[in-house]
N, C-alpha and C positions, 0 to 999 in steps of 0.2 A: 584535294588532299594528296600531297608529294610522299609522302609516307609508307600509302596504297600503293604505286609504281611498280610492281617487283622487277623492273628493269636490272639498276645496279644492283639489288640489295641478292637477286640470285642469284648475279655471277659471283658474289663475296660469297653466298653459301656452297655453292658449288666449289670453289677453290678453297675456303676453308677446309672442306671435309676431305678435299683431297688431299692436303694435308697432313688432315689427319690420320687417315688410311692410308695413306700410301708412305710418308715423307718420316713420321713420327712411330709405326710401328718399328721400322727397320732400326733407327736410331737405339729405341731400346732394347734391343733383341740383340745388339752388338757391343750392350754394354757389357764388359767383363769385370768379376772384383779383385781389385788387387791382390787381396792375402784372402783364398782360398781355404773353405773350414774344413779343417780333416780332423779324426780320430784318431786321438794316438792308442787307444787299447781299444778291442772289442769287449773285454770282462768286465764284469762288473764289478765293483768292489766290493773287498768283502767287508759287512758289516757284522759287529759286535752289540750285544745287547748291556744296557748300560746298567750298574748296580748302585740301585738309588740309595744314600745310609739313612730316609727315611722310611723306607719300603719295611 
């Protein structure tokens, strides 16, 4: 059964994961976003209570 072997088939998991861990974390950790979300007011707005004309 060639299947059974773990010859090849651990050095592809091994390098795989190194990959994964090492190669792909960095990647995303240096993604930046274009347009940056900021706040333009810290208040909140004011709200008004509305007057229903079937109330």
């Amino acid at each position: 059964m060639p299947q059974l072997d773990p010859t090849p088939w651990f050095l592809i998991l091994v390098f795989s994961w190194l990959v994964f861990l090492v190669i792909v974390p960095s990647k995303v950790l240096a993604h930046n976003f274009p347009n940056e979300p900021t706040s333009h007011t810290k208040q909140k707005p004011q709200t008004e209570s509305w007057n229903w004309p079937w109330h």
